[in-house]
Structure formats: structure tokens, C-alpha cells
C-alpha positions as CSV (number, residue, x, y, z in Angstrom):
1,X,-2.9,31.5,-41.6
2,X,-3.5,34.2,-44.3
3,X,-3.3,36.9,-41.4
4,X,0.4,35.7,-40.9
5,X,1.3,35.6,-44.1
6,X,0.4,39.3,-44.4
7,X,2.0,40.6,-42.1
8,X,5.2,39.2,-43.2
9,X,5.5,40.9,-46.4
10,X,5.6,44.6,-44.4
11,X,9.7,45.4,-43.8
12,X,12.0,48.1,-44.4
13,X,15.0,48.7,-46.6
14,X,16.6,52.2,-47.8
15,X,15.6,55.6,-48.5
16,X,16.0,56.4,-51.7
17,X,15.7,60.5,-51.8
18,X,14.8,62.9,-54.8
19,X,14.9,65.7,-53.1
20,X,13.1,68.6,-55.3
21,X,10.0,66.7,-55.5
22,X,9.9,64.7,-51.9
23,X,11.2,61.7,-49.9
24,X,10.9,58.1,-51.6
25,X,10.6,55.7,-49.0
26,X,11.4,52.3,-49.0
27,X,10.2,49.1,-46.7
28,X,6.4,48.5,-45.5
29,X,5.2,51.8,-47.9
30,X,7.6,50.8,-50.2
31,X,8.0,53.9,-52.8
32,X,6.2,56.1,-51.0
33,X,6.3,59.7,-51.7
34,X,5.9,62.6,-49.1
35,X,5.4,65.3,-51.2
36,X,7.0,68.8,-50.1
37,X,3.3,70.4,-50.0
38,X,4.8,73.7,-48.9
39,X,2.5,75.4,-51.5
40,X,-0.5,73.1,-50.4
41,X,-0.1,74.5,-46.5
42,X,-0.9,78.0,-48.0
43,X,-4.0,76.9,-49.4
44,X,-5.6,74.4,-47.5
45,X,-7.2,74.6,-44.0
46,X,-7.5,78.0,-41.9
47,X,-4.3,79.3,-43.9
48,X,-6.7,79.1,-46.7
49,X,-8.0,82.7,-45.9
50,X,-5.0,84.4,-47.0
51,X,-5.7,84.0,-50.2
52,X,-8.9,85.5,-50.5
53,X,-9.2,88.2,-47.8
54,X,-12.0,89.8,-46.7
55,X,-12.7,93.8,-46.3
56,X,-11.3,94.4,-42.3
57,X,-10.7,97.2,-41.1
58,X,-6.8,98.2,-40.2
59,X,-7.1,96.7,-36.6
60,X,-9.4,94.0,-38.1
61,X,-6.5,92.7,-40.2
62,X,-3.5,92.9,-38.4
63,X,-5.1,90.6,-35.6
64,X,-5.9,88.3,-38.3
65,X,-3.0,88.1,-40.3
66,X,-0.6,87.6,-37.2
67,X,-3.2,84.6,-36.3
68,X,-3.2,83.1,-40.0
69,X,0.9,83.6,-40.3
70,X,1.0,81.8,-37.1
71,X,-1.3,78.9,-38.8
72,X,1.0,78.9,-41.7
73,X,4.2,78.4,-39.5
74,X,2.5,75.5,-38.1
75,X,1.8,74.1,-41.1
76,X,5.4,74.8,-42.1
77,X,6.7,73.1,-39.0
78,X,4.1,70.3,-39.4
79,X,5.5,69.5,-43.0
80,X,9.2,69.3,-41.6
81,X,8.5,67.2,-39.2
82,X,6.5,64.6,-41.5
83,X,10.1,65.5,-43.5
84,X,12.5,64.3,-40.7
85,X,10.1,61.0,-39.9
86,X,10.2,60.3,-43.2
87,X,13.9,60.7,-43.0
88,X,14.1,58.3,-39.6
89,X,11.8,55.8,-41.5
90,X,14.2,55.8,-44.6
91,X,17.3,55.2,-42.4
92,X,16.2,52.8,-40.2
93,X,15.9,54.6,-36.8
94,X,13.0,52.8,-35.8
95,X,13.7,53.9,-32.2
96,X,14.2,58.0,-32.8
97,X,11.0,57.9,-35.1
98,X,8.8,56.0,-32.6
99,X,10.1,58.8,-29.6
100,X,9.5,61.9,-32.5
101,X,6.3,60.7,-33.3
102,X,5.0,60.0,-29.7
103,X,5.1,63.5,-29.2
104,X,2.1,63.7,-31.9
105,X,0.3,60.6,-30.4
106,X,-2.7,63.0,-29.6
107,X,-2.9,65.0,-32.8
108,X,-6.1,65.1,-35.2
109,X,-3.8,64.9,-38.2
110,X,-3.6,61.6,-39.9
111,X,-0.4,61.5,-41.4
112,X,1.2,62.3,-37.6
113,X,-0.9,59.0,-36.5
114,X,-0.5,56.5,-39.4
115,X,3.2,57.2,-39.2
116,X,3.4,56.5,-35.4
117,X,1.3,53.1,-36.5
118,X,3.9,51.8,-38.6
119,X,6.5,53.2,-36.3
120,X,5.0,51.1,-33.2
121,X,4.4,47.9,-35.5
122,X,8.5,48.4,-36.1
123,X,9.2,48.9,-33.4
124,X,7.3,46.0,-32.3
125,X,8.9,43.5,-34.4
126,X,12.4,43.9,-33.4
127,X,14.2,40.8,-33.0
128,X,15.3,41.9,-29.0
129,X,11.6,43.5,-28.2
130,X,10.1,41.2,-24.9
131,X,7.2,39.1,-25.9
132,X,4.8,41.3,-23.9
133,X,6.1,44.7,-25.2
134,X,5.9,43.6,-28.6
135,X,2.3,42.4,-27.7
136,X,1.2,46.5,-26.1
137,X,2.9,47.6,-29.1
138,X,1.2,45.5,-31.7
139,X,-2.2,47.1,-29.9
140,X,-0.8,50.7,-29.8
141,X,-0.5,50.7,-33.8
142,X,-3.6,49.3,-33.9
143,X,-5.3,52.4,-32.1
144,X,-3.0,55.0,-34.0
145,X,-4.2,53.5,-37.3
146,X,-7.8,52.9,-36.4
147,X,-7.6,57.0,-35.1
148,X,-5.6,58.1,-38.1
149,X,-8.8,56.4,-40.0
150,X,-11.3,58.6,-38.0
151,X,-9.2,61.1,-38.8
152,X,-8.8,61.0,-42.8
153,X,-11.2,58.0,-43.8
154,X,-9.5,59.5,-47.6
155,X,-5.9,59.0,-46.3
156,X,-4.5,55.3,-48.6
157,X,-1.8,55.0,-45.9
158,X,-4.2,54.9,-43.1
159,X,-6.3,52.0,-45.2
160,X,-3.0,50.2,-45.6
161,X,-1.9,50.6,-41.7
162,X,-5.3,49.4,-40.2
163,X,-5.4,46.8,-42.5
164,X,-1.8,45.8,-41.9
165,X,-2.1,45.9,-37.7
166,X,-5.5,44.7,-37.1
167,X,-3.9,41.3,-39.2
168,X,-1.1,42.1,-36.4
169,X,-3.6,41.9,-33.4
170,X,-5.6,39.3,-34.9
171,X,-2.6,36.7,-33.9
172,X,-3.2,37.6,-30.4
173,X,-7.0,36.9,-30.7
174,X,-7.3,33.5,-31.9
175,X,-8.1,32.0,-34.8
176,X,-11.8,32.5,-35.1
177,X,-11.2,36.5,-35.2
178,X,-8.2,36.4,-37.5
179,X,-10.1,34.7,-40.1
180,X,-13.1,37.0,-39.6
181,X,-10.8,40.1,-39.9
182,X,-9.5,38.7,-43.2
183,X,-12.5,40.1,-44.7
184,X,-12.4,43.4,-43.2
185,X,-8.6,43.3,-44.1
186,X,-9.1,43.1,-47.9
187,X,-11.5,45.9,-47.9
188,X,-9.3,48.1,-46.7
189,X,-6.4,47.0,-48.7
190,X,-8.9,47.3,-51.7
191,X,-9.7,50.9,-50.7
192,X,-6.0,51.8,-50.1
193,X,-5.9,51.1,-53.8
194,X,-8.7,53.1,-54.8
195,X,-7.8,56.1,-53.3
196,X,-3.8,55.5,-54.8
197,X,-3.6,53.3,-57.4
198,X,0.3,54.1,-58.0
199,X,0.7,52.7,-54.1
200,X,2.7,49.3,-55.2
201,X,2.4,48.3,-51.6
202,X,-0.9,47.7,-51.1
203,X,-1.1,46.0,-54.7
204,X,1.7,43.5,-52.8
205,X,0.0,42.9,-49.9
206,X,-3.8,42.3,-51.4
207,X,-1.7,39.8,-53.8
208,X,-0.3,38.3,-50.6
209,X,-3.3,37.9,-49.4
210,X,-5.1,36.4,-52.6
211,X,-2.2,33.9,-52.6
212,X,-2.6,32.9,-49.1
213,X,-6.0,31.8,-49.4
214,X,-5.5,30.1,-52.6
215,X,-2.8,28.2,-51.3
216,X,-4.6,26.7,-47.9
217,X,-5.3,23.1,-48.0
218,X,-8.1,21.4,-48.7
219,X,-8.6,20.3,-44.5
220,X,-7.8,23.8,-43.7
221,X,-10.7,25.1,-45.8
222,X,-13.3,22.6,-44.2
223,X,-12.7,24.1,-41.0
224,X,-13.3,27.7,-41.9
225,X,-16.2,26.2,-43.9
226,X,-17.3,24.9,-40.3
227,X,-16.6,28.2,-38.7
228,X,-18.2,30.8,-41.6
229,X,-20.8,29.7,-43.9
230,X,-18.7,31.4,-46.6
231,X,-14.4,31.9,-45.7
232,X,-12.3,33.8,-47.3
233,X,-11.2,32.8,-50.7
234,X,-9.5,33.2,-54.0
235,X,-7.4,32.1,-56.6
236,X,-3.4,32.5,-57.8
237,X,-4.6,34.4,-61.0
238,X,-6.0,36.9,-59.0
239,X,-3.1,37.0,-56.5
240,X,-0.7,37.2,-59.8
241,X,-2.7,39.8,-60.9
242,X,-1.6,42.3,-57.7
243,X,1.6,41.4,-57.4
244,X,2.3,42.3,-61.9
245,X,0.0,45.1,-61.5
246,X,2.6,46.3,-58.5
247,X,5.4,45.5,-61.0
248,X,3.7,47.7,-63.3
249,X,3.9,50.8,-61.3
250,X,7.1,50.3,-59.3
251,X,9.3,48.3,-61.0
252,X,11.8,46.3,-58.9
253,X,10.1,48.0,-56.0
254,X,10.2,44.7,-53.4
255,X,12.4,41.9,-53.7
256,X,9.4,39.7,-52.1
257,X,7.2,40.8,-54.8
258,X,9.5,39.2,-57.3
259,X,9.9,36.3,-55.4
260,X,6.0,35.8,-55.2
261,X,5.6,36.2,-58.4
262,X,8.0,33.5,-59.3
263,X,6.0,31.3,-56.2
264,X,2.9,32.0,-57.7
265,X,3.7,31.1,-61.3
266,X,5.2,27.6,-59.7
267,X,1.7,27.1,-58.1
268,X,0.4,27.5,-61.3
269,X,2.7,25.1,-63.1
270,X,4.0,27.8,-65.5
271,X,8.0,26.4,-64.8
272,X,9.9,29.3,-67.3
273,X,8.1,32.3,-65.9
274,X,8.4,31.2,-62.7
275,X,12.2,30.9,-63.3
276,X,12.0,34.3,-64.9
277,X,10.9,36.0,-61.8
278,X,12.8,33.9,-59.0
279,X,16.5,34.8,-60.8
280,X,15.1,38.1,-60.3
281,X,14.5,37.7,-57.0
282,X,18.0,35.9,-56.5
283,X,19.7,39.3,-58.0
284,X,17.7,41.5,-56.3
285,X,20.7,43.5,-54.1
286,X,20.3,43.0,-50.6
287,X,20.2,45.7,-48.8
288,X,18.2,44.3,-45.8
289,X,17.9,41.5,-43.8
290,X,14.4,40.6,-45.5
291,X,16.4,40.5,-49.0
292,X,18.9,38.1,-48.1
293,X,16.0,35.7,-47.0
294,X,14.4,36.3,-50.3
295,X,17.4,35.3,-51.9
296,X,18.0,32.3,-50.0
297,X,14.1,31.0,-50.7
298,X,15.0,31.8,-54.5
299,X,17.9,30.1,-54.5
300,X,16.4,26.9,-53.0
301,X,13.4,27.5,-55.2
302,X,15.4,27.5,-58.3
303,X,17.2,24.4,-57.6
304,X,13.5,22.5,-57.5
305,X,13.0,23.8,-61.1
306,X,15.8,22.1,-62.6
């Protein structure tokens, strides 16, 4: 089903760092960026106040600015830790980032609780995590994403995560629910975009999902017609669309996204783009396990063109 097919496009590779200006992360937010908002800290939130001071007296002010620098430390220490997650994420420590970001399970801050969403959900699908824990942990993303969305209902990444694990939990909840969360799904994918329209990851996966609908069988359709009196639907030009509006703003980002665009110009008959984009997908480097499977499917592709 669509849900499926979604959630297949979210992996990891390497972090590719630029140091002065933030951490660019590879994988499920592919390109990424963290920004180093050291500066930001200083003006946003309590910390705020120190910019713009009222008239204390002496007493007055040194109780307040040994509270505020205290805020500011925080804020300090919040940003290196987001740094060093980011840092896990990039490097593949699944484990060590789930454990750091536990400790922050409970925190109102939505970038702690996306974060630990994503790290759950990879943690989850190791290949040697039991059925059952990969089942609790599937759930547990699911309510760090949902809270991180309480949270910050402005925060992209927490459109893209809630979007991403309730397609997760939907495979545990049959397929009546996995369809109907297929709406719900695409507006938060849609709103992901909205609020970052530079986010090549969510441009992916709405395109994955445009092309999953379009490609369901006729049969397949009758029996979500039976179910809803209007399924999910949509078209390969409109999947195409995300996945070379993605190119767009992150070249050579994915290697899947190159592969599904040469996938999607097959479905829609165009043979020399579609062998355009699938030799770019067969050279993409492989740096994960998830390229080297895009580069056998483009391979085997490739051969049905000729």
C-alpha cells in the first residue's frame, strides 16, 4: 500500500559537515541543516531580556542577570547537544543517539522530541531489532512526533516525522486506517513544505506518495472506492513534479529520488528521460546499504529499456 511505500523512502547515509554555518545531514532529513543559532539563543525566549533591560535597582539586577545568564547557558548547552545528535545521526550511531536523546524524552522543546522520533523509527527498523520491540518503538516515535507537533505546530521536521511514523503505525492497524491516514499524511507532508520549501525531503516523500497512488491497480482502487466514498488519489505528473522540484533544490541529494524519477518517467512512457535519470541513479556512489539497492533496481531497470 501507499503507507508502505512511504515509509521506505526514509534511510540514512553520511554526514556531510560545513562547519561555520551548521551540520548537513544526510538520510531520512536528507540535507538538513542545524544551524549554529548561538546568536539566536541570545535573543529569543527568557534570554531575550538581556537585550533590552529594564531600570532595577543594584540588588534588582544582579538577581536577574545571574538568572537570565543561567537561561543562556542552557540555551548554550541545549544547542550543543542538538550539535552532537546531529553528529550521532550523521554517523550512524543510531543506538548512542536514541540513549542521548531519551534523556530529553520529557522536554517541551520540539527539536529534542522530533529528533528522538526519527531516532526511535531507526532504531526501530534495524535488521536484528525483535518483531515486538520494533513494534513499541514504531509507537514511541509516533508519540515523540505527535508531542514535538504540540510543541512547535511551526516546526517542518515535526510535519515530516508525524507524517512519516503515523504511515509507520498505520501497518500495525490494518488496512482500513492506513488508507484513511493517507490523507492526514499528505497534509502534513504538504505543510512540511510550506513552512521549508528548501526541505528536499519532504518534496521526496509527497512525490512518493503521489506515485504510489497513481500506480495502484485498477482492483485495488475498487476496494478503497468500497471502503471511502472518495480514496486517495493522483497522478505521475504530479508525483514527477516533487521528486524535480526536490532535484531543484538539492541536487543529487537521494539516490532514490533519482531512481524514481527515472521509474516515474517509465510509467509515463517517456523511454530517454527515463534512461537519463536511472544511469544516474546506477552512478549514484553508494555509501549505504539503501544505495546499493537503488543501484541494483537501476541496473535491472535499465536492461528493460534496451
Amino acid at each position: 500500500m501507499a503507507g508502505s511505500l512511504l515509509t521506505r523512502c526514509v534511510s540514512r547515509t553520511l554526514l556531510s559537515a560545513s562547519a561555520a554555518k551548521g551540520i548537513r545531514v544526510r538520510g531520512a532529513d536528507r540535507y538538513y541543516w542545524t544551524t549554529l543559532r548561538r546568536t539566536t539563543a541570545l535573543t529569543s525566549g527568557r534570554a531575550a531580556f538581556l537585550l533590552g533591560l529594564p531600570a532595577l535597582s543594584c540588588l534588582a539586577y544582579e538577581v536577574y542577570h545571574t538568572t537570565q545568564s543561567s537561561a543562556v547557558v542552557h540555551a548554550l548547552e541545549k544547542e550543543e547537544v542538538l550539535e552532537q545528535a546531529d553528529y550521532l545521526y550523521g554517523c550512524a550511531e543510531t543506538e548512542k543517539l536514541y540513549q542521548l536523546l531519551l534523556q530529553y524524552k520529557d522536554s517541551d522543546n520540539a527539536e529534542f522530541l522530533w529528533r528522538l522520533a526519527r531516532a526511535s523509527r531507526d532504531l526501530a527498523v534495524l535488521p536484528d531489532t525483535a518483531a515486538e520491540k520494533k513494534k513499541q518503538l514504531m509507537f514511541e516515535a509516533f508519540e515523540y512526533a505527535k508531542k514535538a507537533l504540540e510543541k512547535d505546530e511551526n516546526c517542518f521536521a515535526a510535519h515530516k516525522w508525524y507524517a512519516v511514523c503515523l504511515s509507520d503505525v498505520g501497518d500495525y492497524e490494518g488496512v482500513k486506517v492506513k488508507v484513511g491516514n493517507s490523507y492526514i499524511i499528505r497534509e502534513h507532508l504538504e505543510r512540511a513544505v510550506e513552512l521549508n520549501p528548501k526541505d528536499a525531503t519532504s518534496l521526496h516523500i509527497l512525490g512518493y506518495w503521489c506515485f504510489a497512488f497513481a500506480e495502484l491497480p485498477w482492483y485495488q482502487r475498487k476496494v478503497a472506492a468500497v471502503i471511502f466514498s472518495s480514496p486517495p488519489e493522483s497522478t505521475y505528473d504530479e508525483a514527477l513534479e516533487f521528486f524535480l522540484k526536490a532535484e531543484e533544490v538539492d541536487p543529487n541529494f537521494y539516490s532514490k529520488n533519482l531512481l524514481m524519477l527515472g521509474k516515474t518517467y517509465m510509467a509515463m512512457k517517456d523511454n530517454s528521460k527515463a534512461l537519463l535519470w536511472l544511469t544516474k541513479a546506477k552512478d549514484y556512489p553508494p555509501h549505504t546499504l539503501e544505495d546499493k539497492e537503488v543501484h541494483k533496481e537501476a541496473v535491472d531497470l535499465l536492461k528493460k529499456l534496451k
